[in-house]
C-alpha positions as CSV (number, residue, x, y, z in Angstrom):
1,X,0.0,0.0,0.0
2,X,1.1,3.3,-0.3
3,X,0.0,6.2,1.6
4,X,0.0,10.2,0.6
5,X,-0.5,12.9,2.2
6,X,-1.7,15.3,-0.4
7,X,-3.8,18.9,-0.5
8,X,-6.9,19.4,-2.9
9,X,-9.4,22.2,-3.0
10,X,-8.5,23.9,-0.1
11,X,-8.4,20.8,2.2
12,X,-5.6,18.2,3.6
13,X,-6.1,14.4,3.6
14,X,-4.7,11.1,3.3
15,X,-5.0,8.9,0.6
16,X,-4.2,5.1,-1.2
17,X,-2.1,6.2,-3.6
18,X,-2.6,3.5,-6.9
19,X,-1.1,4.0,-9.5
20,X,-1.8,7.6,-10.5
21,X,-5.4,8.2,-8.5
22,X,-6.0,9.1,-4.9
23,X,-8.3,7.0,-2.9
24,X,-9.5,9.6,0.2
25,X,-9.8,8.2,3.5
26,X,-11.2,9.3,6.7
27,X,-8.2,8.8,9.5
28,X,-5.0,8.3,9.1
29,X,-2.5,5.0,8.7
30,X,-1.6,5.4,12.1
31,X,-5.0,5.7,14.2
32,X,-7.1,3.8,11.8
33,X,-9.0,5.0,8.4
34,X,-11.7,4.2,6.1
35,X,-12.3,4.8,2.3
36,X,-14.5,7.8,1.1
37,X,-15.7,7.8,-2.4
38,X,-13.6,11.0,-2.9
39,X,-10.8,10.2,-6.0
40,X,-8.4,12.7,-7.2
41,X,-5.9,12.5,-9.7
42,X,-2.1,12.6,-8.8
43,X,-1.7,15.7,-10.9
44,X,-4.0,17.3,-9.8
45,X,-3.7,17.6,-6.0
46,X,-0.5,19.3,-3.9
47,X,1.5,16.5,-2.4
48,X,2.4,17.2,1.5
49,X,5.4,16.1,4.0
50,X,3.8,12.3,4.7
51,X,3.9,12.9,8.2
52,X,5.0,15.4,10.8
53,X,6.9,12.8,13.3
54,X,6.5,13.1,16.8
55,X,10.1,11.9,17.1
56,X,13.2,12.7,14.3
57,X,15.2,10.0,14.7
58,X,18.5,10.0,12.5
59,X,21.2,7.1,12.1
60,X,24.8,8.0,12.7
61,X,27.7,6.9,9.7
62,X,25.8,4.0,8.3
63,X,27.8,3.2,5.5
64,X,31.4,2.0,4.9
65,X,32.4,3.8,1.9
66,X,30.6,7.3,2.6
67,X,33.2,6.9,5.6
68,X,36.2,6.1,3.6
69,X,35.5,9.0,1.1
70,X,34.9,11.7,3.9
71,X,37.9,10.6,5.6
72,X,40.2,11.1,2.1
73,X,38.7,13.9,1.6
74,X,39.8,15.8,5.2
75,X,42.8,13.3,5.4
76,X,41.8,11.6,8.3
77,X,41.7,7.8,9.7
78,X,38.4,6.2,9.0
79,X,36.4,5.9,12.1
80,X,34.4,2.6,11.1
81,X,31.6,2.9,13.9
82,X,31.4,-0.5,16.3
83,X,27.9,0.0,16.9
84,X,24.4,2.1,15.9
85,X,24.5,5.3,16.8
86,X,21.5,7.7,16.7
87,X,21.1,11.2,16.8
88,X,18.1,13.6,16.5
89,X,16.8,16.2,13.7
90,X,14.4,19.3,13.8
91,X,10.5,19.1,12.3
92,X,11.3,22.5,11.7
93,X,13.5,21.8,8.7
94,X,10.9,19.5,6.7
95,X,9.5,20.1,3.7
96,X,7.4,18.0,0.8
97,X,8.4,16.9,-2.4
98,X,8.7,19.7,-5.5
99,X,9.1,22.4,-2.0
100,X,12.2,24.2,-1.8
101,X,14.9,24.2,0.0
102,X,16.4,27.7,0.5
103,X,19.9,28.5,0.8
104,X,20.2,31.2,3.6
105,X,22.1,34.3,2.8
106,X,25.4,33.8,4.1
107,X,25.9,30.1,3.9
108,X,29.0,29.0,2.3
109,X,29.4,27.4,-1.1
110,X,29.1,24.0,0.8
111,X,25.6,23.1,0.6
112,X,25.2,19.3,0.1
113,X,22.7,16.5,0.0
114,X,22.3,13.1,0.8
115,X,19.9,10.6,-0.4
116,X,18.1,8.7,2.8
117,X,16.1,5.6,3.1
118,X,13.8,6.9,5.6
119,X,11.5,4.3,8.0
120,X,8.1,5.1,9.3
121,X,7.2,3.4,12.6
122,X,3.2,2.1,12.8
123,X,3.2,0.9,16.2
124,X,4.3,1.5,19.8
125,X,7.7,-0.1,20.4
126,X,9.7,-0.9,23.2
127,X,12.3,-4.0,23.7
128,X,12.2,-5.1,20.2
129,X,14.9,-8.0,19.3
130,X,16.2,-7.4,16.2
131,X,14.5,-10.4,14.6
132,X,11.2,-8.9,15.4
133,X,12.3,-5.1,15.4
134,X,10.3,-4.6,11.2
135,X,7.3,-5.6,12.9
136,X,6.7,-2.1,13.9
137,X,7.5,-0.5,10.7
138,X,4.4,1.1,8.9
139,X,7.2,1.3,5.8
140,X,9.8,3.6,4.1
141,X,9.6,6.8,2.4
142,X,12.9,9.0,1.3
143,X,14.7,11.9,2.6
144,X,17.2,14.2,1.3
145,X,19.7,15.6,4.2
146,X,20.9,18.9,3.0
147,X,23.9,20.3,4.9
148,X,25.9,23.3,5.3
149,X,29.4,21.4,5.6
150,X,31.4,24.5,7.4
151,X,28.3,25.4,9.7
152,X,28.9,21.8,10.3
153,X,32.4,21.5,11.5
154,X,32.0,24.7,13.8
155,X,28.8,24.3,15.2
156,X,29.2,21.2,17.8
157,X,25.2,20.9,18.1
158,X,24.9,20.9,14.3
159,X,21.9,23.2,15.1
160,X,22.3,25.4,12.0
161,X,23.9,23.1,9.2
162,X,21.5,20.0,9.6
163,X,18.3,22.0,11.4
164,X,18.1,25.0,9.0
165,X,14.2,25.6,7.3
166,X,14.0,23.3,4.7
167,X,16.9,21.4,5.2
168,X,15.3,18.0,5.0
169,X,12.7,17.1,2.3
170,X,10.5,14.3,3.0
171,X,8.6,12.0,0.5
172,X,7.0,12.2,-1.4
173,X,4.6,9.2,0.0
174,X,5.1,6.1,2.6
175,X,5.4,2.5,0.4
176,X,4.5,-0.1,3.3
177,X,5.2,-3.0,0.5
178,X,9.0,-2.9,0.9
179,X,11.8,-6.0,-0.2
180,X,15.0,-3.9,1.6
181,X,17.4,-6.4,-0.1
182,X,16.2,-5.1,-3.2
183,X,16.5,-1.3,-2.9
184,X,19.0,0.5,-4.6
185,X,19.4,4.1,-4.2
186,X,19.8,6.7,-7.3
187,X,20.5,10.6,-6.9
188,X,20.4,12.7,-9.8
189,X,21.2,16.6,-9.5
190,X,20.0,18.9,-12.3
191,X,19.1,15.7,-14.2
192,X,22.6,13.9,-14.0
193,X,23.0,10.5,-11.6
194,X,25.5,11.5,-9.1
195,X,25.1,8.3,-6.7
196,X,24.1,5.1,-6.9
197,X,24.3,2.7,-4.4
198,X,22.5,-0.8,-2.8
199,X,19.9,1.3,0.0
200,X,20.2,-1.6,2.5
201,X,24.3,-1.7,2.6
202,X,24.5,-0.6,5.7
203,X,26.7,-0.7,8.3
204,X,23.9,-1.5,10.5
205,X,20.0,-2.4,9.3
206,X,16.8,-0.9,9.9
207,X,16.0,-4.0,12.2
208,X,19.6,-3.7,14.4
209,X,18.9,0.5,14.8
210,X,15.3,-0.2,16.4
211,X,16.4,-3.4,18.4
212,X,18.9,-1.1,20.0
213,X,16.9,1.8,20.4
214,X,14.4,0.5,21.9
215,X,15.9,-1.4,24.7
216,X,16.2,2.6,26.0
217,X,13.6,4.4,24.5
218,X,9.9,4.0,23.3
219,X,9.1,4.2,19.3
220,X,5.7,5.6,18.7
221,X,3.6,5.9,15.4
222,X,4.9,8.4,13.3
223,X,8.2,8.3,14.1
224,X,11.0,8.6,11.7
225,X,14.2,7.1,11.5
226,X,16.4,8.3,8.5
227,X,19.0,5.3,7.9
228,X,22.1,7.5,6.6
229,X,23.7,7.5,3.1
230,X,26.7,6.2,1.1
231,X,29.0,7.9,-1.5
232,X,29.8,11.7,-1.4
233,X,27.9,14.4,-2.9
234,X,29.1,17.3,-5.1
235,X,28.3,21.4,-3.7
236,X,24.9,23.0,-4.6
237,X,23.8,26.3,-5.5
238,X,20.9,28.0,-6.0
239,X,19.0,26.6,-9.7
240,X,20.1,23.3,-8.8
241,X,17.5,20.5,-8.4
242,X,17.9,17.3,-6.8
243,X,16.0,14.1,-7.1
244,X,16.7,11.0,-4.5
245,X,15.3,7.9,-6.1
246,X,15.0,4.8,-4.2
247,X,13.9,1.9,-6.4
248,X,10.3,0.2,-4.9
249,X,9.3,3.6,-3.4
250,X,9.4,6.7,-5.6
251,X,11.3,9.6,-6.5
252,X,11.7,12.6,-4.1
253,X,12.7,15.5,-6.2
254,X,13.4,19.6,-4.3
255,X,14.6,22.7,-6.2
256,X,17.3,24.5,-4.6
257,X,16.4,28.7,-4.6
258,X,18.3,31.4,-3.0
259,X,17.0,32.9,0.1
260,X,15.5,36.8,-0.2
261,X,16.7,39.9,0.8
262,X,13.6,40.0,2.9
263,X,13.2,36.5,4.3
């Protein structure tokens, strides 16, 4: 199944997304729903963040080569985490798919994206073992983590170059039919593939990341865990568009603008 959030005449709602018509429900895919005779076409409605998450959840360095390249690139010693690490982001900095992400004022030329696999939890969770720790996964949607690389290395909360307004698209739906072995993750800016990797080549898997989080802490529906990314990513600037495609869910695509004088 997969589940949209979208806009249409003035009013917000889920729906089933098949193919490219909107089935309307009463509810939500967390709290319960039922089908309303409402259709719209995909075209025609505005397609919204899927979900505001009660909890941001992020995963730390997830993937063996993204590690390797950052550490040639600053000539450092590759520090190969031993295990999941997580961290937290900012609701603040979401936005949807085709919404864009504005680069403030006096950011640095180093604005850069990352293509996420992003998992949506369904139901309360606490003391999950790893071989049940999908059960309470409602499924996967995508996010792009934009970053301001020098706000990064001198800010040690990472409050501005990870949190910034519309730092973090999400989208542009939830897919709850989901083969992780199968994924492979494709980034494209202006049009040209700049990554390409297998999505579930992690250092550590969806199912280890919730088995050890929840031996602490409680996963509720509608959080969101984004499971980190591999390769490196060139510098953006403002004109540039960037589409994440993981294979399976969809394509999450945000146009990169420059932020006003006035903003």
């Amino acid at each position: 199944m997969r589940w949209i959030k979208f806009s249409a005449a003035g009013q917000t709602a889920y729906g089933v997304l098949e193919g490219d018509r909107i089935i309307e429900v009463t509810g939500d895919p967390f709290g319960g729903y039922a089908h309303t005779a409402k259709r719209h076409s995909l075209e025609d409605v505005k397609i919204e963040v899927p979900l505001i998450p009660r909890t941001f959840y992020c995963a730390g360095l997830n993937y063996t080569v993204h590690i390797k390249e950052h550490a040639e690139k600053t000539g450092s010693t590759p520090n190969i985490p031993g295990k999941p690490d997580i961290g937290y982001r900012a609701v603040n900095a979401l936005v949807a798919h085709d919404e864009p992400v504005i680069i403030p004022s006096d950011a640095t030329e180093k604005v850069q994206y990352e293509g996420e696999l992003v998992a949506v939890i369904g139901t309360k969770a606490k003391h999950l073992s790893e071989r049940d720790a999908l059960s309470c996964v409602l499924g996967y949607t995508i996010g792009n983590d934009v970053s301001e690389r020098n706000w990064q290395s001198t800010d040690r909360t990472m409050w501005r170059s990870k949190n910034t307004d519309t730092f973090k698209p999400m989208g542009p739906w939830i897919e709850t039919s989901v083969d992780l072995d199968k994924l492979e993750t494709i980034v494209r800016l202006n049009g040209i593939e700049s990554t390409r990797f297998p999505t579930n080549d992690m250092l550590f898997g969806v199912a280890t990341y919730i088995a050890a989080m929840t031996r602490y802490l409680t996963l509720y529906p509608g959080d969101v865990i984004w499971m980190g990314t591999d390769g490196t990513s060139p510098n953006l600037k403002a004109g540039d568009t960037v589409e994440v495609e993981i294979t399976g869910i969809g394509t999450l695509r945000n146009p990169f603008i420059a932020e006003c004088a006035s903003s």
